[in-house]
N, C-alpha and C positions, 0 to 999 in steps of 0.2 A: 363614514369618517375614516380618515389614513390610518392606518395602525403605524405609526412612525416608531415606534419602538421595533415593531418587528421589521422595518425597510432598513432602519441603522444595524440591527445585528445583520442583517440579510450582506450590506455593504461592506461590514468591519473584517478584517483576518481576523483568525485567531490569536492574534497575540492582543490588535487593536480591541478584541470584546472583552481580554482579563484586565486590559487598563481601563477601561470604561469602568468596570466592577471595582478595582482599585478604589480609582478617584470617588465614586460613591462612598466605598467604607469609610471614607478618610473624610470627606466631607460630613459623612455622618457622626465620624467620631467627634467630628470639632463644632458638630451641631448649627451649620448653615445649610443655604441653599444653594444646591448646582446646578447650571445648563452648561448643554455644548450648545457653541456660540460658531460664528464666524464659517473659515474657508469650508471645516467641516461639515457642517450643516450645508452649506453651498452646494459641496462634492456630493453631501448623499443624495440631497433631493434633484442636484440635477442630472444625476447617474452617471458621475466621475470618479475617477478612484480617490479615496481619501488619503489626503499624503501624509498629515497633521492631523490631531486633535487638539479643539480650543475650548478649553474650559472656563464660564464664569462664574465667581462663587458672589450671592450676597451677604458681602463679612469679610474676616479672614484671611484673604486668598493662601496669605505666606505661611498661614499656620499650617494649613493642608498642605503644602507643599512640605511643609518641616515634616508631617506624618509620612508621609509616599516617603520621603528618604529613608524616614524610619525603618519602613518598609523594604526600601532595597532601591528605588529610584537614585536618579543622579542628577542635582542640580547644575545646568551646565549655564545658563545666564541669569541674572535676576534685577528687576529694576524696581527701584526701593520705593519711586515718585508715582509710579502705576500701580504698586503692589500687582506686580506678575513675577512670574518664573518660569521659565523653560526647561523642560525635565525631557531625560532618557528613559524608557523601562527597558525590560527584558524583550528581547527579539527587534534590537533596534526603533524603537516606535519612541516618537516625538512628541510633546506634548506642551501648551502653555495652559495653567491655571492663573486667573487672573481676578482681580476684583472688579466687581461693577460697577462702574464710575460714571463722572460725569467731569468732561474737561473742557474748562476755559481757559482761551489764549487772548494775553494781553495785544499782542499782535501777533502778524503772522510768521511763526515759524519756532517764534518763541517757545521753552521751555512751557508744558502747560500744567497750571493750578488744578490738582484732583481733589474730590473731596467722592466720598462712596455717595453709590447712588441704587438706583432699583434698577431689576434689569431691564423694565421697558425703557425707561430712561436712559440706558447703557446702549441699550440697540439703536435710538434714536439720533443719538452723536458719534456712528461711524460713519467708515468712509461712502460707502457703496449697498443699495438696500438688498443686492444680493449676499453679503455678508451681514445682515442686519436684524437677522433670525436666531431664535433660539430653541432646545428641547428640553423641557423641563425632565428632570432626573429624579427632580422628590419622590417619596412615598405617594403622598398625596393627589400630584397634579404629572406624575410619571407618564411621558407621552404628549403630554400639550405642547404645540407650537405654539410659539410669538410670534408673529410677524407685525409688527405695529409701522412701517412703511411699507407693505405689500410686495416686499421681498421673491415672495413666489409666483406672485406672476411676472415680475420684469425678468425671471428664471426662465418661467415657462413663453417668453417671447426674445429668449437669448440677448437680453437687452441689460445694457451696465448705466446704470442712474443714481447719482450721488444723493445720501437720504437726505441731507438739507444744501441749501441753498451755498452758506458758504463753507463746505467741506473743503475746497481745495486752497481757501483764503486760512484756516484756521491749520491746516496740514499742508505745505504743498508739496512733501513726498509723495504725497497721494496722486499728483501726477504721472511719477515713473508707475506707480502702482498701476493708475488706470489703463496703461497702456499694456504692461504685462499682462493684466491680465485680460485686456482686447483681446491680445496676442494665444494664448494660452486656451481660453475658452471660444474662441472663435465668434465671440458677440458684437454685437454692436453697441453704440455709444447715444445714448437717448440724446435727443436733439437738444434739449435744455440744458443738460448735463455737457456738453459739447460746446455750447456756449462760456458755460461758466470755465471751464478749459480753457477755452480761448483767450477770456477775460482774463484770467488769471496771467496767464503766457502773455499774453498784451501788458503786464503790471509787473513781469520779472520777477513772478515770486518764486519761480524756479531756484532764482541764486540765492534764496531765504534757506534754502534746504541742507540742513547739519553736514559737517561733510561724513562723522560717524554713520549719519541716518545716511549717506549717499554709499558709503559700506553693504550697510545691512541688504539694500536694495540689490549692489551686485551678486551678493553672496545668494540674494535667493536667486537671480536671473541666472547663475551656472546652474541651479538645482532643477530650474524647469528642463523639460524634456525638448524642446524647441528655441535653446537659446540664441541660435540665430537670427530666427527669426525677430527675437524680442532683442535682439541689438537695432535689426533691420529697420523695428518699425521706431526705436529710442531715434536712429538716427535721421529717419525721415519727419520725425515731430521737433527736429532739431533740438534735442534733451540729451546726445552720447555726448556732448562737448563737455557736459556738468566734469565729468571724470577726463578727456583730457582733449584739445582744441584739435588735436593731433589725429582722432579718431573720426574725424568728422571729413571723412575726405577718403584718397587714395590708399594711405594706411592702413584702414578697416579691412580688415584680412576676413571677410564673410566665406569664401572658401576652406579654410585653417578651422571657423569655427562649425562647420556642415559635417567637415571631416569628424570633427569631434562628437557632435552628436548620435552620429553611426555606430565610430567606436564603442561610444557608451552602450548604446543600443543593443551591441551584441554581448561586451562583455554583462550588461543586467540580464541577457536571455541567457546566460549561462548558468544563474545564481552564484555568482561568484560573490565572496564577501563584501559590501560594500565599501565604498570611501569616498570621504570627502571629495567632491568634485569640482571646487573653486581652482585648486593649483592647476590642472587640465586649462582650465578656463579663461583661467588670467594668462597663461602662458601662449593659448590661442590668438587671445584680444591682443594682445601686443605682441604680435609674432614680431610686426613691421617696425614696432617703434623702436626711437634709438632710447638709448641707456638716460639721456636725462627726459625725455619726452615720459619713460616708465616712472622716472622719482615724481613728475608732476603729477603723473596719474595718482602714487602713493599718498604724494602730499591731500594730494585734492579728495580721496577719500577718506584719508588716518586709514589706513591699511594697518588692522593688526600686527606686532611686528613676527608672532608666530605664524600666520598666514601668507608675510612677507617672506619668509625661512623656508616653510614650504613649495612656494611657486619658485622660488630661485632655485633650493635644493633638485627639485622631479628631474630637471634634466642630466644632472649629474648620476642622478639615483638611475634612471632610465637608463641613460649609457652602462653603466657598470651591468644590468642586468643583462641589455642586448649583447653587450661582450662575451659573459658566458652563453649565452642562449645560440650565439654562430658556432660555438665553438664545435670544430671537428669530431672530439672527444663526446660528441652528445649525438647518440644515434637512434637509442629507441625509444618507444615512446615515455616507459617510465620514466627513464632521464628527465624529458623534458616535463613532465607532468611534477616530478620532485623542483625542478627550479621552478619555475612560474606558481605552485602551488604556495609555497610561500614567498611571494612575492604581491606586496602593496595592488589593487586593483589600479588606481593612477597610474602605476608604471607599464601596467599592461597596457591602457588607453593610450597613453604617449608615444611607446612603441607603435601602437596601430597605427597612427596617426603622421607619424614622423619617421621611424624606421625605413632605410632604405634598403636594406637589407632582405630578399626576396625569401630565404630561410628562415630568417627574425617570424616576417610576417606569416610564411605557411606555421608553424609552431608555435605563434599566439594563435592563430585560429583553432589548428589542428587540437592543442588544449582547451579553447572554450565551447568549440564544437563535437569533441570526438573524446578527447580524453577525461574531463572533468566531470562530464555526465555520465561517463561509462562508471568512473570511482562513486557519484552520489548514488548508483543503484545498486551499491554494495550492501547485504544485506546486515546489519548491526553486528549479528551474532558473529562476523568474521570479524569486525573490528573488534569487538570485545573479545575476543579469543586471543589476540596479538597480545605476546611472551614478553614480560617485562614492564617497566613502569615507563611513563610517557617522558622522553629526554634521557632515556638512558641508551648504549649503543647495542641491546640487547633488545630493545623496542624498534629502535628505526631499522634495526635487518629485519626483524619481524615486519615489520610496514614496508619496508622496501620490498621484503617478498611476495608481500598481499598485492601488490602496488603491478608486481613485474607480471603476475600471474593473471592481472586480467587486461593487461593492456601491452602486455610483450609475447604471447602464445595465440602464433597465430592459428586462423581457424582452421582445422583438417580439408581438405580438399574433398569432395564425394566420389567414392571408390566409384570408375569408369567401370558399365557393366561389359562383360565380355562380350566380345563381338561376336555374330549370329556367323556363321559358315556358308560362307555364297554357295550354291552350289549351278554350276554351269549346264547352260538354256538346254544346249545339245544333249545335256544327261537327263534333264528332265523330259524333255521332248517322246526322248526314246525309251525313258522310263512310262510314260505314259501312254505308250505304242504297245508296252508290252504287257499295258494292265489293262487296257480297256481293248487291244486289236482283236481279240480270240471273239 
């Protein structure tokens, strides 16, 4: 038998194992039951990185989630008709607690009727049976899998099969969904399931689909690692129109968003601090559209209006930073390591991406390649020794000294040893005529 307790800590970081531990105390305290449910379980058993944690509680959900804040978490969504929540912890990690339901829709697309349910029942009315698994957490049954639609073997034959029949009649976000994550996990699309796809698409439930919930869908397709791709294949299953008519065509600036991907790519190999990756994204996808072609995109998804602030803002924000980052005035490397350092990850990306500026570009590299790793393997005890409290200008000449000293001195040269004394043929010749002649 699996030891799946020990394969999930074996896949979690360290930060993802204290909020596993979390969400148990807190669950414990409010005296329900937990599983991790959904993409997580997906990610561990199919041995992908876990991006999320999805937790299901039977009971409660929102109480547990009031405890975790107690705690020190950060409720950043919460939907009152699902009893779920969306939480932050510490070290950036994402998390939903949600209750175990059961939902019926009057028709399709409509708002759905929850009422709690068990969590086989819960697993039974997702979308897809590789999502449709759960790990028990209790005391009692700590370590059992669910799988009540055989979730892990359409895992173990990289195959996506919606758990009942009509999944994409009762959801049909679940559309965009099943193509992402086509795209994403590299699987195939079970023959039945592919059908019912069709069916669907042949019935227009596409256009059934919230334009909020057409949001949510973009917002994770910037967060995938391959969102090119996942436009490419939205546009070949004739599903990029949802968001704007425009897109579906010559428009589609699939180059703009390759670039981007790279970008990204380098600035996360840098560990540089994260950020939000939708304003990047949205500013890609519509490199080519005109100004009202973007309001219909807006429209057509209710674009948060803080989301909207962001994608218009980056390129303002970006120029002001590439302006100082040319500037003559900035020559070694601490200089540039002090601007870009505090400086938004977004703005780095944009530059990469868009900067024409052949200096711009050496100098965001040269920072995520050369300078930013050189500063993370600084060892603690030098930073904790810097003179002064942190924001005073008694602290940043302190930090600018630390800063100058390992990335402005450069390395000694190796002392050239002295040259050996030639000594000429004719002398040796006749030096040895006159040792060995007699």
């Amino acid at each position: 038998m699996a030891d799946y307790m020990f394969m999930l800590e074996s896949h979690l970081s360290a930060d993802q194992n204290r909020v596993v531990e979390q969400v148990q105390a807190a669950a414990d305290a409010v005296g329900v039951n937990l599983f991790l449910t959904g993409g997580g379980m997906r990610d561990m058993l199919g041995g992908f990185q876990i991006r999320d944690l999805d937790f299901s509680v039977e009971g409660n959900a929102l109480k547990v989630a009031r405890t975790l804040e107690e705690a020190g978490a950060q409720t950043i969504a919460m939907d009152e008709n699902r009893q779920s929540a969306d939480l932050v912890f510490a070290g950036r990690v994402t998390a939903q607690v949600a209750m175990s339901r059961k939902e019926r829709h009057a028709k399709s697309g409509a708002k759905p009727q929850v009422t709690p349910a068990t969590i086989q029942e819960d697993l039974r009315g997702r979308d897809f049976t590789v999502n449709a698994m759960a790990l028990s957490l209790n005391r009692a049954s700590r370590g059992l899998l669910l799988d009540p639609t055989n979730g892990l073997a359409d895992l173990g034959h990289k195959e996506l099969r919606s758990a009942y029949s009509y999944a994409f009649y009762d959801d049909p976000a679940r559309l965009l969904r099943l193509v992402r994550l086509r795209v994403r996990l590299a699987f195939t699309v079970e023959e039945r399931t592919r059908a019912q796809f069709d069916n669907a698409r042949a019935a227009h439930l596409e256009n059934l689909i919230p334009p909020r919930t057409l949001w949510d869908e973009l917002e994770r397709i910037s967060e995938e690692p391959n969102p090119a791709e996942v436009v490419r294949a939205l546009e070949q299953d004739g599903l990029l129109g949802l968001y704007s008519p425009a897109l579906s065509g010559a428009k589609l600036n699939l180059p703009a968003l390759t670039r981007l991907e790279k970008a990204e790519r380098l600035v996360e190999s840098a560990n540089a601090p994260a950020a939000p990756k939708v304003a990047p994204f949205l500013y890609a996808l519509t490199a080519k559209l005109t100004p009202k072609e973007k309001s219909g995109l807006i429209k057509a998804a209710e674009i948060p209006k803080a989301e909207i602030e962001g994608w218009r803002n980056l390129e303002p924000r970006a120029r002001k930073l590439e302006h100082v980052l040319k500037s003559p005035n900035v020559r070694k490397p601490s200089g540039v390591y002090e601007i870009l350092a505090a400086a938004p990850a977004d703005e780095l990306t944009f530059l990469l991406c868009n900067s024409e500026h052949r200096v711009v570009q050496e100098r965001v590299r040269n920072y995520l390649q050369k300078y930013l790793p050189a500063m993370q393997e600084v060892p603690p005890a030098e930073w904790e020794a810097l003179e002064g409290q942190p924001g005073t200008p008694k602290y940043n000449r302190s930090r600018h000294a630390l800063v100058a000293a390992h990335l402005d001195v450069r390395p000694k040269k190796p002392a050239e040893p002295e040259p050996v004394p030639v000594v000429p043929i004719e002398e040796v010749v006749v030096r040895g005529r006159g040792r060995w002649g007699s």
